[in-house]
C-alpha positions as CSV (number, residue, x, y, z in Angstrom):
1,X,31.2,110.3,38.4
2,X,27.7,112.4,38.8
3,X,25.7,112.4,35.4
4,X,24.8,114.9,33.6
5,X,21.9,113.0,32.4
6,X,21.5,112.7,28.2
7,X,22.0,116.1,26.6
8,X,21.5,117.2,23.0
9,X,25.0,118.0,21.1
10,X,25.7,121.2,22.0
11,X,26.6,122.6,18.7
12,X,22.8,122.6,17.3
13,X,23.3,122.3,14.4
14,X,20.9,119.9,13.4
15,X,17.2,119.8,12.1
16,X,16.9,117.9,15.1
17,X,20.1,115.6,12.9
18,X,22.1,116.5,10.2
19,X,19.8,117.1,6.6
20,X,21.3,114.5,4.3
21,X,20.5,117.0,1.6
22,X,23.2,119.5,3.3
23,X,26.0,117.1,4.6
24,X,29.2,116.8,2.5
25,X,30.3,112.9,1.9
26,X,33.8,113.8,2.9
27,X,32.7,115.0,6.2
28,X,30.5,111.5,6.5
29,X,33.5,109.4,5.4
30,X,36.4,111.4,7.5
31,X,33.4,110.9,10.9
32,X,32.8,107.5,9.9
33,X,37.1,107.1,10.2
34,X,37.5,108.5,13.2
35,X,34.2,106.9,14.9
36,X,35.4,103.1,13.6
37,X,38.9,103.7,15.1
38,X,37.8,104.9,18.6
39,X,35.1,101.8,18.7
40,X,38.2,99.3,17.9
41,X,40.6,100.9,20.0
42,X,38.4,101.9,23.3
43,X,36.8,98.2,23.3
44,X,38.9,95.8,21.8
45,X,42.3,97.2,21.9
46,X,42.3,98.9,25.9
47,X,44.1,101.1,24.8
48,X,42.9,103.2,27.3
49,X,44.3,106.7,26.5
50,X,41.4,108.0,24.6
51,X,43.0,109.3,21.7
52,X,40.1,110.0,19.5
53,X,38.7,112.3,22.0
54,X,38.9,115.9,22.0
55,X,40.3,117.6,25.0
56,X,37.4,119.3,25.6
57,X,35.4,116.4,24.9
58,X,31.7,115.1,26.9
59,X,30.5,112.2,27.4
60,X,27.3,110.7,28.2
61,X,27.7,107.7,30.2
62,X,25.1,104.9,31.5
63,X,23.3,105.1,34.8
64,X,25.7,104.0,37.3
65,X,28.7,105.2,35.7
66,X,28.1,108.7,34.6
67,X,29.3,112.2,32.5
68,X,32.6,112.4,32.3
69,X,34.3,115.6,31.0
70,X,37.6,115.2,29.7
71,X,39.6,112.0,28.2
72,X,41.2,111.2,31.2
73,X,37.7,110.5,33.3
74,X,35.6,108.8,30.5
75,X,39.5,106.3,30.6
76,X,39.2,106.1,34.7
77,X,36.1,105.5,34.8
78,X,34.7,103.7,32.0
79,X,37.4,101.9,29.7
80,X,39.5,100.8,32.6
81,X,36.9,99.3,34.6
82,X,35.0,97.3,31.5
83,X,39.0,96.4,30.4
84,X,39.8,95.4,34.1
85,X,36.3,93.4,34.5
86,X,36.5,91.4,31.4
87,X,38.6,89.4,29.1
88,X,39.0,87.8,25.8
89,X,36.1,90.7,25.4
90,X,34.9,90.4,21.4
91,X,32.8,93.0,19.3
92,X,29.6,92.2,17.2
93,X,29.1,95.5,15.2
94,X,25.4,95.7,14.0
95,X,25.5,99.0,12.2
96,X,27.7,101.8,12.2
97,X,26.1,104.8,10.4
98,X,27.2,108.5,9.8
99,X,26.1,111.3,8.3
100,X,27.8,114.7,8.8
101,X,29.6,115.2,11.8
102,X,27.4,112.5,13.8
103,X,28.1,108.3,14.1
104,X,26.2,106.0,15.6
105,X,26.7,102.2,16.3
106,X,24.7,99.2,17.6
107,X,27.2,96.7,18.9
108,X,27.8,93.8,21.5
109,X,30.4,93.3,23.6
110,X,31.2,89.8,24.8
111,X,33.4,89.3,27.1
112,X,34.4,86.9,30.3
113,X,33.7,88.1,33.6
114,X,37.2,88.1,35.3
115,X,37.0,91.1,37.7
116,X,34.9,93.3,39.2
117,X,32.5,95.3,37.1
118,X,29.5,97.8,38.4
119,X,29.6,96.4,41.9
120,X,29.4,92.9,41.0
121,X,32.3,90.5,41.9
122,X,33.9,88.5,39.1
123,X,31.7,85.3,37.8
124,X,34.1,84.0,35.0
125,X,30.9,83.6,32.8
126,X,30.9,84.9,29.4
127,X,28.3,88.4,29.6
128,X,26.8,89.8,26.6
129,X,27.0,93.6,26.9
130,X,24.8,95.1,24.3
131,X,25.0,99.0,23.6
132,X,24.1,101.6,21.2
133,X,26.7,104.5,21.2
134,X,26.6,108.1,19.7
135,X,29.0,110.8,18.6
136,X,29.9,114.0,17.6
137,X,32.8,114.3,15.4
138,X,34.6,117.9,14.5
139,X,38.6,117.9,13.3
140,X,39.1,114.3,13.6
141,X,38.3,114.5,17.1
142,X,34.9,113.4,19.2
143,X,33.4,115.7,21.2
144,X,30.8,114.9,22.6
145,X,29.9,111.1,22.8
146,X,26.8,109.0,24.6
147,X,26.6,105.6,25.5
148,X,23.1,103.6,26.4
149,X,24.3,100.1,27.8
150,X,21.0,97.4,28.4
151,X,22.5,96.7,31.8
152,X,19.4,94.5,32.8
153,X,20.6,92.3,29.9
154,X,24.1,92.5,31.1
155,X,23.3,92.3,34.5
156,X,21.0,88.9,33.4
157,X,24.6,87.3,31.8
158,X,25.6,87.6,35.3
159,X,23.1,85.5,36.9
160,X,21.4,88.9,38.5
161,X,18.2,90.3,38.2
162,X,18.1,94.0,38.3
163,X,14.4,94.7,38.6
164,X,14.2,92.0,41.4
165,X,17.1,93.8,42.8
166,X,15.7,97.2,42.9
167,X,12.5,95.3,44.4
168,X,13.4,94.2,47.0
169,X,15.6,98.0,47.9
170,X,12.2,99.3,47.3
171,X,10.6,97.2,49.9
172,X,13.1,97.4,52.4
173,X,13.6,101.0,52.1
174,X,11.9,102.7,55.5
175,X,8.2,103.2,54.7
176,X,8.7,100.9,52.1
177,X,7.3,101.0,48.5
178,X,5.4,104.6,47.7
179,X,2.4,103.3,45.4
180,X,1.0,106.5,44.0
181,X,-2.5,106.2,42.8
182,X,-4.5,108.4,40.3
């Protein structure tokens, strides 16, 4: 998919986030239901169809994977891929917070490297995938939704090095490296 890059939520409606002072609690706790459900059932349950997600719905993917626009692309190309390319895959929740409309988690997925994932060819070791994940939530529904993935540290769990990776492109790249100097 092409990315979009990172956009702010598109409603605007914060002060640049929600003011605690003007959220109602029932609006945090009825987010906070609807943002716990589509962690456990997107990562640990595959079940793939996106059911928290509006049909409208954006989301924010990492580099490498992309925006995807409506249920059915953030399920082609995110969920089935990470289900496909790992199993026994485990969740190590850090925080989940909400306030308002918006969630946000920090969690870890672990996970055994079983198929291909990213480019990279199935390993059988057991990768730590560490991401922090964001959401806007409006009739039980997310709509927009954004997802930073440390994939040098899951890349690492893999037995590759990213930034040696992209090094060594660099170098080989015609011309090579472009040093700019000040």
């Amino acid at each position: 998919m092409a990315t979009d890059g990172y956009l702010a939520p598109k409603a605007m409606d914060g002060w640049p986030a929600p003011l605690s002072a003007k959220v109602d609690p029932e609006t945090t706790a009825a987010s906070e239901q609807v943002w716990r459900a589509a962690l456990h059932e997107d990562y640990l349950r595959d079940a793939g169809d996106a059911r928290w997600w509006s049909d409208s719905m954006i989301w924010y993917g990492p580099g490498g994977v992309g925006t995807a626009h409506s249920s059915l692309e953030y399920s082609t190309h995110w969920l089935r891929p990470l289900h496909a390319a790992f199993s026994n895959v485990t969740m190590a929740i850090d925080i989940v917070v909400c306030e308002g409309s918006y969630c946000g988690a920090h969690f870890y997925l672990h996970g055994s490297h079983t198929g291909p994932w990213l480019g990279e060819e199935a390993t059988g070791k057991r990768v730590s995938i560490r991401c922090g994940a964001h959401a806007h939530i409006e009739d039980g529904k997310i709509q927009e939704g954004w997802l930073i993935v440390d994939l040098p540290l899951a890349f690492h769990t893999l037995g590759v090095d990213l930034y040696a990776r992209a090094r060594d492109f660099a170098v080989a790249a015609p011309g090579g490296p472009r040093v700019h100097r000040l």
